[in-house]
C-alpha beads as a LAMMPS data file, in Angstrom:
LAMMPS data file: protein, C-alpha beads

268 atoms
267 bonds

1 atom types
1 bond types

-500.0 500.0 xlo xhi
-500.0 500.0 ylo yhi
-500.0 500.0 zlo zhi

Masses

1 110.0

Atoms # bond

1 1 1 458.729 -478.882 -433.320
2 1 1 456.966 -481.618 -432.401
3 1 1 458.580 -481.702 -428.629
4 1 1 457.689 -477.946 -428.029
5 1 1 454.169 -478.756 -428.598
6 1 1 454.145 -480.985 -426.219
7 1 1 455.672 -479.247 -423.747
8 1 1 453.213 -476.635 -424.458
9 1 1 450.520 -479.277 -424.173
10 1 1 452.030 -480.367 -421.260
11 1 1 451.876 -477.114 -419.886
12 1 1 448.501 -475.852 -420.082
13 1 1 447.322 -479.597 -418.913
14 1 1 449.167 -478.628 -415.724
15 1 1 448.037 -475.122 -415.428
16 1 1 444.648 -476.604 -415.696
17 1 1 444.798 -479.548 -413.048
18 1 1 446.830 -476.483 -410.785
19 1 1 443.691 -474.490 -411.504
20 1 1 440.805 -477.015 -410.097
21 1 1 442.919 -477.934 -407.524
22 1 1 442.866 -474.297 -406.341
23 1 1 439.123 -474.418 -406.906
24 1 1 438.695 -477.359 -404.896
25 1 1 440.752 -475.641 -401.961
26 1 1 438.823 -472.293 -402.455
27 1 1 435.150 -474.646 -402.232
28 1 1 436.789 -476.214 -399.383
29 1 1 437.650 -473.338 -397.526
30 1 1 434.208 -471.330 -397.704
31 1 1 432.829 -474.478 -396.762
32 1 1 435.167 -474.611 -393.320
33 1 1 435.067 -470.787 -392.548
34 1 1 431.564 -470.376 -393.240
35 1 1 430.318 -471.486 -389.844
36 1 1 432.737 -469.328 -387.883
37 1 1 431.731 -466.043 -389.693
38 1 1 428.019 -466.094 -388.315
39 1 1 428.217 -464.895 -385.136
40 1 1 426.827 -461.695 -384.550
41 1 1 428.749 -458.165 -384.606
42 1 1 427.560 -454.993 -382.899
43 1 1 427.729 -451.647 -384.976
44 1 1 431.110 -450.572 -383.443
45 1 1 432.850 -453.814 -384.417
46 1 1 435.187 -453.547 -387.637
47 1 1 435.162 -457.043 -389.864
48 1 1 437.127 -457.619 -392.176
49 1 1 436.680 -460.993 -394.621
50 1 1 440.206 -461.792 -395.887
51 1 1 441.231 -464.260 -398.224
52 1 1 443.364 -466.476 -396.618
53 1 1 441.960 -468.182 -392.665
54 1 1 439.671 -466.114 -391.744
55 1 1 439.176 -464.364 -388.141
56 1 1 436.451 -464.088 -385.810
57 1 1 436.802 -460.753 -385.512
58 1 1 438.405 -459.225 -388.304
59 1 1 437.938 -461.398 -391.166
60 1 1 435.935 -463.752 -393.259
61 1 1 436.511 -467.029 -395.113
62 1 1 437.221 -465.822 -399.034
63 1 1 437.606 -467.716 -402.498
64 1 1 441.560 -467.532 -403.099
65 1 1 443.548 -470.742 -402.404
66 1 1 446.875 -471.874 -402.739
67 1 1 448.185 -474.191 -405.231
68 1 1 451.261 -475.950 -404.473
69 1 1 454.492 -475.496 -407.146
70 1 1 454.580 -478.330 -409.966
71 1 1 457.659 -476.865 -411.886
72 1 1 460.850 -479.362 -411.997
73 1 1 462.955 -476.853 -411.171
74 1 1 462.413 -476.205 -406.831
75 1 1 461.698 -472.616 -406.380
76 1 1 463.951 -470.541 -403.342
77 1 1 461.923 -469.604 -400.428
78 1 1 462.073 -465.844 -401.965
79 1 1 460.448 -467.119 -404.923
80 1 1 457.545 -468.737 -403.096
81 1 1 457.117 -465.566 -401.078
82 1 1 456.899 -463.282 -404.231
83 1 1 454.980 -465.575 -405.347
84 1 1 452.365 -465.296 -402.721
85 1 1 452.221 -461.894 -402.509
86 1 1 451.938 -461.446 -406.336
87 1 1 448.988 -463.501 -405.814
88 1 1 447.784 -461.145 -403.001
89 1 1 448.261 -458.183 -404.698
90 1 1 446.383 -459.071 -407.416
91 1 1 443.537 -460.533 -405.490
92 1 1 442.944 -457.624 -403.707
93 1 1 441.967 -456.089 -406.943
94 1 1 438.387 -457.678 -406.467
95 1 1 438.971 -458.504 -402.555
96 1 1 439.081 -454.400 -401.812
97 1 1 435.667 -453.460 -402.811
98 1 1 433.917 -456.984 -401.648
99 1 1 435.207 -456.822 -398.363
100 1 1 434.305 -453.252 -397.833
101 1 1 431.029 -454.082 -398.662
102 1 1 430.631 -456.551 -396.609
103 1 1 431.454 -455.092 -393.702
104 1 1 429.783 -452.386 -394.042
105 1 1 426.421 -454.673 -394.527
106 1 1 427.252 -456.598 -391.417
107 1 1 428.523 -453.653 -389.004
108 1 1 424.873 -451.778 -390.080
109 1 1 422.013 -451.634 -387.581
110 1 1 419.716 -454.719 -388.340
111 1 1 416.657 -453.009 -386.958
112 1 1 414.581 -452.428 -390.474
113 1 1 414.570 -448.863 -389.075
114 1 1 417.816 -447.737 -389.021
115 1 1 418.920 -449.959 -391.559
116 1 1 421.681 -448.078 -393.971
117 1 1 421.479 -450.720 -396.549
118 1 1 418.933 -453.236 -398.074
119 1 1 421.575 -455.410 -399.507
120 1 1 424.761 -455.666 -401.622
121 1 1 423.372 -453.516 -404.733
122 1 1 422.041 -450.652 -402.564
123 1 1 425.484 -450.630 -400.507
124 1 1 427.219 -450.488 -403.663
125 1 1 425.023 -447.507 -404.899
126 1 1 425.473 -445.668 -401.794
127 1 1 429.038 -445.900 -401.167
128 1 1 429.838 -445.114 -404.873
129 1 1 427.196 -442.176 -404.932
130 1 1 428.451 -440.667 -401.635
131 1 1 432.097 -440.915 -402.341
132 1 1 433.234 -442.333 -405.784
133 1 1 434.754 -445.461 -406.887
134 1 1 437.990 -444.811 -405.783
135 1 1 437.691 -443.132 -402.371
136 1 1 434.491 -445.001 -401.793
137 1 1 434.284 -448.583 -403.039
138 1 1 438.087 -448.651 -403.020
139 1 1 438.629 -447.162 -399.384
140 1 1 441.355 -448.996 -397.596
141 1 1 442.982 -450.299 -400.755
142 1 1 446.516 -449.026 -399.416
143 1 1 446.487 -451.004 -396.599
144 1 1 444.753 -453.771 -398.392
145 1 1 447.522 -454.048 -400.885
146 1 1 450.039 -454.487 -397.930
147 1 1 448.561 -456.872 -395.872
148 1 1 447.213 -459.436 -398.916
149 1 1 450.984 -459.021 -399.905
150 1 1 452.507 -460.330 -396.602
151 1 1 449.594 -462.849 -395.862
152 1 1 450.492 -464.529 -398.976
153 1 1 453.298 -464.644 -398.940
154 1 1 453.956 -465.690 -395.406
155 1 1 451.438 -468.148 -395.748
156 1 1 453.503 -469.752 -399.175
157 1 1 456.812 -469.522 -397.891
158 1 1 455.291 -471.230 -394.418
159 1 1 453.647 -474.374 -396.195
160 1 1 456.162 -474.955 -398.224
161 1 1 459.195 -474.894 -396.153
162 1 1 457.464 -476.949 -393.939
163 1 1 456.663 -479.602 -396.563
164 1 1 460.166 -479.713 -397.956
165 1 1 462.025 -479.764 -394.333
166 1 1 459.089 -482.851 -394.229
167 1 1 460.589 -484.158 -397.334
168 1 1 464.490 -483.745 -396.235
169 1 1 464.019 -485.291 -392.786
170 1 1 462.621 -488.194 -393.799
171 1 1 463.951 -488.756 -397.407
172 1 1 460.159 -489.465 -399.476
173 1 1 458.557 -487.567 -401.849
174 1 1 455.517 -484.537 -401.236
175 1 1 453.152 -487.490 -402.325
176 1 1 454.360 -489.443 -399.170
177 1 1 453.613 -487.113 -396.853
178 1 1 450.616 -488.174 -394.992
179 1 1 447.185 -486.444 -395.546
180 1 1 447.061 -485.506 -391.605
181 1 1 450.791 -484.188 -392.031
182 1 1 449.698 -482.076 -394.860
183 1 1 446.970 -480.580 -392.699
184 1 1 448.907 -479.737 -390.004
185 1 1 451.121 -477.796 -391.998
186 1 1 448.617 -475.763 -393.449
187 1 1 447.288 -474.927 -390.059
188 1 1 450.323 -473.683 -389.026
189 1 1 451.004 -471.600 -392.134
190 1 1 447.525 -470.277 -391.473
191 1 1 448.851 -469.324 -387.943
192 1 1 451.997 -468.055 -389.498
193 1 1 450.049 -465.569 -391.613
194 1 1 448.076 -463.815 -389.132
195 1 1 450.780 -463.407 -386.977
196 1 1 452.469 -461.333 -389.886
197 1 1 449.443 -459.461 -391.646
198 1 1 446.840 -458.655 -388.401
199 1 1 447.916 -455.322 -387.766
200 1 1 447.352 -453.989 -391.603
201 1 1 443.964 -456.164 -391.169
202 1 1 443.060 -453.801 -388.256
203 1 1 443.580 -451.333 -389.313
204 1 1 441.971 -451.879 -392.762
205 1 1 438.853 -452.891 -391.006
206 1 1 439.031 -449.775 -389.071
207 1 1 439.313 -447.747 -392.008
208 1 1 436.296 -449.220 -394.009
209 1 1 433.953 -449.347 -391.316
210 1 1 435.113 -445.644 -390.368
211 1 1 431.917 -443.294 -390.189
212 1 1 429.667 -445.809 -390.112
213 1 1 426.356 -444.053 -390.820
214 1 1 427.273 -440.343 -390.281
215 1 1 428.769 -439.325 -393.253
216 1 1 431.973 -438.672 -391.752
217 1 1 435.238 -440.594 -391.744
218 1 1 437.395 -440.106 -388.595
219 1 1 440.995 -441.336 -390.671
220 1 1 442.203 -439.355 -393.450
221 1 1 444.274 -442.435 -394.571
222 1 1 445.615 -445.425 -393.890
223 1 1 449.012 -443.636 -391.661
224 1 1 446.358 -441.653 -390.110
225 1 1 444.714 -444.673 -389.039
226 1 1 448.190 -446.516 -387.717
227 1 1 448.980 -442.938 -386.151
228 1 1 445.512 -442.805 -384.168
229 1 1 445.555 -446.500 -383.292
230 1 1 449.301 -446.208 -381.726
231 1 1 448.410 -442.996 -379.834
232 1 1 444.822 -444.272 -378.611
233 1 1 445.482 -447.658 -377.601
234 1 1 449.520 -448.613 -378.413
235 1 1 450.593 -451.419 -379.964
236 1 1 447.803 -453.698 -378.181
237 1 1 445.323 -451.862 -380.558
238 1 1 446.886 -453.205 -383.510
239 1 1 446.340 -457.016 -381.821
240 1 1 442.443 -457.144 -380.597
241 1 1 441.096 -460.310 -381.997
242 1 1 444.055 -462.143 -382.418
243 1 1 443.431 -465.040 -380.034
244 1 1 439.773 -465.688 -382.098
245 1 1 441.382 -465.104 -385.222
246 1 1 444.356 -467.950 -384.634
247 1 1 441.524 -470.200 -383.307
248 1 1 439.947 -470.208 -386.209
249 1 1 442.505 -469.504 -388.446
250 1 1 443.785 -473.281 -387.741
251 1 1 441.486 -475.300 -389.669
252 1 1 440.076 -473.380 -392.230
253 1 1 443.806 -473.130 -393.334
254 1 1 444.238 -476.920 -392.771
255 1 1 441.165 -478.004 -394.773
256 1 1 442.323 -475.648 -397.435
257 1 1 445.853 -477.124 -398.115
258 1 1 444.796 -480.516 -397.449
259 1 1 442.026 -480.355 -400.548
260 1 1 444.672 -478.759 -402.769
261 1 1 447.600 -481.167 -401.484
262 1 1 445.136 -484.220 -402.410
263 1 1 443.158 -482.445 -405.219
264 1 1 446.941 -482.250 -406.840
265 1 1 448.001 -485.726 -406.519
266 1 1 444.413 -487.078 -407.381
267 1 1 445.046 -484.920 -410.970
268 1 1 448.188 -486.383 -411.604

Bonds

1 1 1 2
2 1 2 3
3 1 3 4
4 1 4 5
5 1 5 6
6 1 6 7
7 1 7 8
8 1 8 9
9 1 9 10
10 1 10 11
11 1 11 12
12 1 12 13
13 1 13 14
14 1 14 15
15 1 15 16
16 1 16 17
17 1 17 18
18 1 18 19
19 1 19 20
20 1 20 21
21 1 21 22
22 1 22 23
23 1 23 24
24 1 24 25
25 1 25 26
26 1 26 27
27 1 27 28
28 1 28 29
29 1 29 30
30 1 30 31
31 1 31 32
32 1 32 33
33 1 33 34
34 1 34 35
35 1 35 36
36 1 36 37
37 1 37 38
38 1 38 39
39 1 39 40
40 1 40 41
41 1 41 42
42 1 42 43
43 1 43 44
44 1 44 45
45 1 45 46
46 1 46 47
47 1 47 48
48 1 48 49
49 1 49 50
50 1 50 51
51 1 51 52
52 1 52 53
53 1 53 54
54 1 54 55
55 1 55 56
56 1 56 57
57 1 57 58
58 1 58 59
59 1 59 60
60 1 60 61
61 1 61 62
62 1 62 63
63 1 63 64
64 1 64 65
65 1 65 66
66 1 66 67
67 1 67 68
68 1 68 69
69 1 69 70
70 1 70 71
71 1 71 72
72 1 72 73
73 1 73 74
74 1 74 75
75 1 75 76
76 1 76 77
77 1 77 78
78 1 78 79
79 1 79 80
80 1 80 81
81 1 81 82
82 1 82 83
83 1 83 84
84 1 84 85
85 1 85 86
86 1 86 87
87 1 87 88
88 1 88 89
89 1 89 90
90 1 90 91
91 1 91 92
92 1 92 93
93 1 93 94
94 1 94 95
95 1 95 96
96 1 96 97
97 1 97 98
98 1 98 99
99 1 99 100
100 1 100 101
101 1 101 102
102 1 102 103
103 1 103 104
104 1 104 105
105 1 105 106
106 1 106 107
107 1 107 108
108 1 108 109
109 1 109 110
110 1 110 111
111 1 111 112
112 1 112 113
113 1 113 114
114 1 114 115
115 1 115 116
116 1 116 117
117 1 117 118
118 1 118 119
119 1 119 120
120 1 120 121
121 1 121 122
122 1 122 123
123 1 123 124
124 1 124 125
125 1 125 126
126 1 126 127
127 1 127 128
128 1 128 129
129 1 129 130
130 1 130 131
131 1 131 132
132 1 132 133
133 1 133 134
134 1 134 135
135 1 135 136
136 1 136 137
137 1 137 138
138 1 138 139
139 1 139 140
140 1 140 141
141 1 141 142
142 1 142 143
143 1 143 144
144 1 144 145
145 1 145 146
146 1 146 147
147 1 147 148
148 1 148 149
149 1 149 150
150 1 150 151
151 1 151 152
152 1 152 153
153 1 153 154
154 1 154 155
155 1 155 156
156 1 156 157
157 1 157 158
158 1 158 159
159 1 159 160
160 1 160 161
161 1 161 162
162 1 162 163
163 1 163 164
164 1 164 165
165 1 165 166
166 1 166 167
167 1 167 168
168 1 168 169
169 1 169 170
170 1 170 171
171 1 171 172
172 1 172 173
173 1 173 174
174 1 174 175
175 1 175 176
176 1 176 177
177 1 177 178
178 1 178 179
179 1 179 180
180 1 180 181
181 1 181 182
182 1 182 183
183 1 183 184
184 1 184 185
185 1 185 186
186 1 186 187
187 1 187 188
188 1 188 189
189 1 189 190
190 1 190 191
191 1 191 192
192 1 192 193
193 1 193 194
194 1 194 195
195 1 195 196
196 1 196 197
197 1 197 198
198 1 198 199
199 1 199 200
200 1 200 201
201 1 201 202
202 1 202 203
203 1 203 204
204 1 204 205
205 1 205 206
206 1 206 207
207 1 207 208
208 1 208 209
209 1 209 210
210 1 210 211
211 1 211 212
212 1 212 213
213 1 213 214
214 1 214 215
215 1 215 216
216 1 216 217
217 1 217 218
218 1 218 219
219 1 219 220
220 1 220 221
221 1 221 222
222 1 222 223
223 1 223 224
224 1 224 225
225 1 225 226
226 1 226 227
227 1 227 228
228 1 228 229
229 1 229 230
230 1 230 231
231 1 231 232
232 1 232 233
233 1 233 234
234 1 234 235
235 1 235 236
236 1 236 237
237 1 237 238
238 1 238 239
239 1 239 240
240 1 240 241
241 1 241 242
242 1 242 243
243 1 243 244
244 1 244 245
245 1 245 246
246 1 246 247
247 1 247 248
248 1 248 249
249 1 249 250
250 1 250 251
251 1 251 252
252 1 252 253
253 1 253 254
254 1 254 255
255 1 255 256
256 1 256 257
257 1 257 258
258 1 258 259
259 1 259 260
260 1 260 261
261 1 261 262
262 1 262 263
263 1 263 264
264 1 264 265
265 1 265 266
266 1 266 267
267 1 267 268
C-alpha cells in the first residue's frame, strides 16, 4: 500500500514538473515568435496563428509546447506521433475560434472608417451574431482538426527520433546531449512540421478569412476550398508562404524545445 502511494506521489510530482516545463516552452515560444508576427498584412492576405513555429504568412506564434516523454518504458515512434496529434486535436478545441479571430482582426481594414471590428469582443459578437457558434466562431474547424493532428505529431515523432538516434550514436544519456544539440533538433522538427501540415494551414486560413467584409463566403467547406485552390492555382497554391514560414519556423521551434529540454532536467 504504502509503495502505490508513492508511485502515485511520484506520479503527479512528474506530471507537474512535465507541466511547467511545457509552460516554460509555451512563455518561451511567444516570446521568440512574437517579433516575426508584426509585420503588416493587406486585406487579401489569409493568416493563420498556429500552435506550433509559426509562419510569416500563414501563422502565428501560439501557447502549446511540447514536453518531452519521462515514462521508463521508451515509447515507439507511433506512440509519440499519436501522441502529438492527440495533443493537436485537442488543442484545436480552443485554437479554432482564437485563430479565426485573429485573423479576421488583422486581415480588417485599419482605416477607423472601414474598420469591421473594434477589437476581440466585438469580433466575437459579430461573427457569432452573423453566423452561429458553430459555422461562425468554429469555421474551418475540419481542416483545423487535420492539420493540428499532423503538425503534432510530425513535430513529436521528429524531435524525438532525432534525440534518441543522438543518444544511440554516441552512447550518453538525453541529459548529455548538448543544449545547442537540443536546439538544433527542435529547429528541424519545426521544419519537419510545416513541411507536413502547410497545405491544411492554407487552406484553413483561406477558409476563415473567406468573405472578408461582404457577408459572403466564397467556399462551402473545407473540400470546396482544396477543390478551388487545385483548379485556380494547382498544387503551388497549396505552398505560398512556405519559404517565410520555414525561415521563421527555425527558431521559434528551437527556443521552444531547448526551454523544455532544460526546463526538464533543471526539475529533476
Amino acid at each position: 500500500m504504502a509503495e502505490e502511494l508513492e508511485a502515485e506521489n511520484a506520479s503527479w510530482e512528474r506530471t507537474a514538473k512535465d507541466l511547467a516545463a511545457g509552460a516554460a516552452g509555451g512563455i518561451a515560444q511567444v516570446l521568440l515568435g512574437q517579433p516575426f508576427g508584426n509585420a503588416s498584412m493587406s486585406s487579401s492576405t489569409p493568416v493563420s496563428p498556429s500552435n506550433s513555429a509559426p509562419s510569416d504568412a500563414h501563422s502565428l506564434s501560439p501557447s502549446s509546447s511540447p514536453s518531452p516523454t519521462s515514462a521508463t518504458k521508451p515509447l515507439s515512434y507511433a506512440q509519440y506521433y499519436a501522441s502529438g496529434a492527440f495533443a493537436g486535436l485537442t488543442n484545436s478545441i480552443l485554437s479554432g475560434p482564437i485563430e479565426h479571430v485573429r485573423i479576421r482582426l488583422q486581415t480588417q481594414p485599419h482605416s477607423p472608417t472601414q474598420r469591421l471590428y473594434s477589437g476581440p469582443l466585438d469580433c466575437i459578437r459579430k461573427i457569432s451574431s452573423q453566423a452561429g457558434v458553430l459555422s461562425g466562431l468554429y469555421r474551418g474547424q475540419t481542416v483545423t482538426l487535420f492539420r493540428e493532428a499532423q503538425a503534432y505529431g510530425v513535430w513529436f515523432l521528429t524531435f524525438e527520433y532525432l534525440m534518441n538516434r543522438d543518444m544511440a550514436r554516441n552512447g550518453y544519456s538525453r541529459k548529455e546531449i548538448s543544449s545547442p544539440k537540443v536546439a538544433l533538433y527542435g529547429g528541424i522538427a519545426g521544419e519537419a512540421l510545416w513541411v507536413a501540415s502547410y497545405p491544411f494551414d492554407v487552406v484553413k486560413s483561406k477558409m476563415q478569412s473567406d468573405g472578408f467584409g461582404i457577408g459572403k463566403q466564397r467556399y462551402k467547406n473545407m473540400r470546396d476550398c482544396f477543390r478551388q485552390t487545385w483548379r485556380a492555382e494547382g498544387w503551388r497554391g497549396f505552398w505560398k508562404g512556405i519559404g517565410p514560414t520555414l525561415v521563421r519556423a527555425m527558431p521559434v521551434s528551437a527556443g521552444t524545445f531547448a526551454v523544455v529540454e532544460l526546463a526538464m532536467r533543471a526539475l529533476g
